[in-house]
Wavefront OBJ file of the C-alpha trace (Angstrom):
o trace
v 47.387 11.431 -3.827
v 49.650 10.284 -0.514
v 52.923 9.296 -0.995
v 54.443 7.284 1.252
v 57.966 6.589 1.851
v 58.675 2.393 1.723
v 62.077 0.825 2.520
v 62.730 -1.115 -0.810
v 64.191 -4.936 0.627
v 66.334 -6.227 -2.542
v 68.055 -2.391 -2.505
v 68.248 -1.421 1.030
v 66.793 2.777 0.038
v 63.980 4.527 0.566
v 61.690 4.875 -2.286
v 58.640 7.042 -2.649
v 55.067 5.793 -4.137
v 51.557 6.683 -3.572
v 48.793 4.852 -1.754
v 47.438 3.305 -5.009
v 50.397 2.252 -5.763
v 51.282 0.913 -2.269
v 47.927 -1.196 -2.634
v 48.364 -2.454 -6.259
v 51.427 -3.752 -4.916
v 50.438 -5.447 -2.409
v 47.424 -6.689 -4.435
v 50.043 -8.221 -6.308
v 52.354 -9.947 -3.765
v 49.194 -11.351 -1.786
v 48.216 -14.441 -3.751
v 51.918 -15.484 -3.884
v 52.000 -15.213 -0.209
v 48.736 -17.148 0.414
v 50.047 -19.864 -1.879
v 53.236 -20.370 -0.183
v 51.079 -20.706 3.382
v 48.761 -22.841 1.616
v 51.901 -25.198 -0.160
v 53.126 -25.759 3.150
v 50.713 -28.372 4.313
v 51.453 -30.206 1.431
v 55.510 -29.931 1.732
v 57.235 -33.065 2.189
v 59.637 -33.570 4.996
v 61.910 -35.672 5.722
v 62.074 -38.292 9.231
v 64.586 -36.411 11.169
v 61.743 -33.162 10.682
v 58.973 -34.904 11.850
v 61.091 -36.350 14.877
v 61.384 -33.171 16.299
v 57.964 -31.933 15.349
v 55.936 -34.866 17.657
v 59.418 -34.965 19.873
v 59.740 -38.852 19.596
v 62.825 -40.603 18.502
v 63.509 -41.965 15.530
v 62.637 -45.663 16.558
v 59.201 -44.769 18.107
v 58.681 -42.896 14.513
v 59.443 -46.099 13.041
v 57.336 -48.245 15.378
v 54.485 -45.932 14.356
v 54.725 -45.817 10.145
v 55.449 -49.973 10.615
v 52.222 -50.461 12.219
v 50.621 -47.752 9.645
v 49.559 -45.403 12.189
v 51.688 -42.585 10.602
v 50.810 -42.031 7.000
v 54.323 -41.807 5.236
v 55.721 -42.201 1.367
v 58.774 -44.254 0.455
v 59.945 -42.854 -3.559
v 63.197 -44.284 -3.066
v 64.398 -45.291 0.615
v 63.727 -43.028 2.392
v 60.779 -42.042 4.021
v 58.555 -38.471 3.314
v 56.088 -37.574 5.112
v 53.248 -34.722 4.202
v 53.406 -32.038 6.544
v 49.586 -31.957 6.960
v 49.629 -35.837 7.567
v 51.627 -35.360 10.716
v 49.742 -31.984 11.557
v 46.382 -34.485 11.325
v 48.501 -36.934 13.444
v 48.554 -34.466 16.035
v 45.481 -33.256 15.978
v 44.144 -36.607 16.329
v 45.261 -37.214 19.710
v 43.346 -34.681 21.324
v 42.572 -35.251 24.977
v 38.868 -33.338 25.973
v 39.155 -31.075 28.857
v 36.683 -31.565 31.650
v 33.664 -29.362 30.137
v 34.118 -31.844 27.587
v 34.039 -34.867 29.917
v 31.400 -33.484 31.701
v 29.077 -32.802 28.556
v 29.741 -36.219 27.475
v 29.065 -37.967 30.964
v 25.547 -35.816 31.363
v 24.409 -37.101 27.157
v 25.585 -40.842 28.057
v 23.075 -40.818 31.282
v 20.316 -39.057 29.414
v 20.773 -41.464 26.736
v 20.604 -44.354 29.004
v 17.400 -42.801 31.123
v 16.080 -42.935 27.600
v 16.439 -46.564 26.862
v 15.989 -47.458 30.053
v 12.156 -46.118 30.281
v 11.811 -47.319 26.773
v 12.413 -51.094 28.130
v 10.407 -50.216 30.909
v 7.172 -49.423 29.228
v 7.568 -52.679 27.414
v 7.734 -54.899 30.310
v 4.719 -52.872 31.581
v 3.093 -53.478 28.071
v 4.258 -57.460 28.446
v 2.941 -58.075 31.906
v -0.186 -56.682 31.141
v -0.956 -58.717 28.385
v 0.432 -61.490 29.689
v -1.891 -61.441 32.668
v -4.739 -60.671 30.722
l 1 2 3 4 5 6 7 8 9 10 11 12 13 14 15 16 17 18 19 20 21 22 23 24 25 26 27 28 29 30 31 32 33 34 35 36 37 38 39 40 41 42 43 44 45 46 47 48 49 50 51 52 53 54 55 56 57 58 59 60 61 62 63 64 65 66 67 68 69 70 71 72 73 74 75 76 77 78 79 80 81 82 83 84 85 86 87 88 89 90 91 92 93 94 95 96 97 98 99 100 101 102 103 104 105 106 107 108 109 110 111 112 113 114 115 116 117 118 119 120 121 122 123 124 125 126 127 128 129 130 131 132
């Protein structure tokens, strides 16, 4: 077996362990640490938080949970907002880059080539039979 030398945090010394060790701790601080990453999308925080995490003052933050555009929770007075509702929030205001614009631009005219021969074979198929 390895040993390895690891800097023990809560003691401040050098301790030494082997490799299986080494991994069975890990194994063991892992979940905890992939919980508290996962926990933090669903952490409340407060207005004054969320002010500085979209950069907007507090009356604009306001403006935006009074006309319910900002999903917010009121147990007592004050307001709490879910970290992953703002996050959301955010991500919802994406602007597309020009690829983007482009791509959508070239599938609106393809689309409207589309329904535009569509209408024209039924005028064709109209006039004929009216004529006839």
């Amino acid at each position: 077996m390895e040993t390895n030398t690891m800097k023990d945090v809560t003691n401040h010394r050098m301790i030494d362990i082997t490799s299986l060790e080494f991994i069975n701790q890990i194994a063991q601080i892992l979940p905890k640490v992939l919980n508290l990453k996962q926990s933090d999308d669903n952490e409340f925080i407060d207005d004054t938080q969320v002010t500085q995490m979209l950069g907007i003052k507090k009356a604009t933050l306001h403006s935006l949970t009074s006309k319910r555009i900002l999903t917010y929770y009121q147990p007592c007075k004050a307001n709490l907002f879910k970290k992953a509702d703002v996050l959301a929030f955010i991500e919802s205001s994406k602007r597309p880059n020009r690829a983007e614009i482009t791509e959508s631009a070239e599938n609106y005219l393809i689309e409207k080539d589309k329904v535009k021969n569509r209408i024209s074979r039924r005028d064709r198929t109209w006039t004929k039979s009216k004529t006839a």
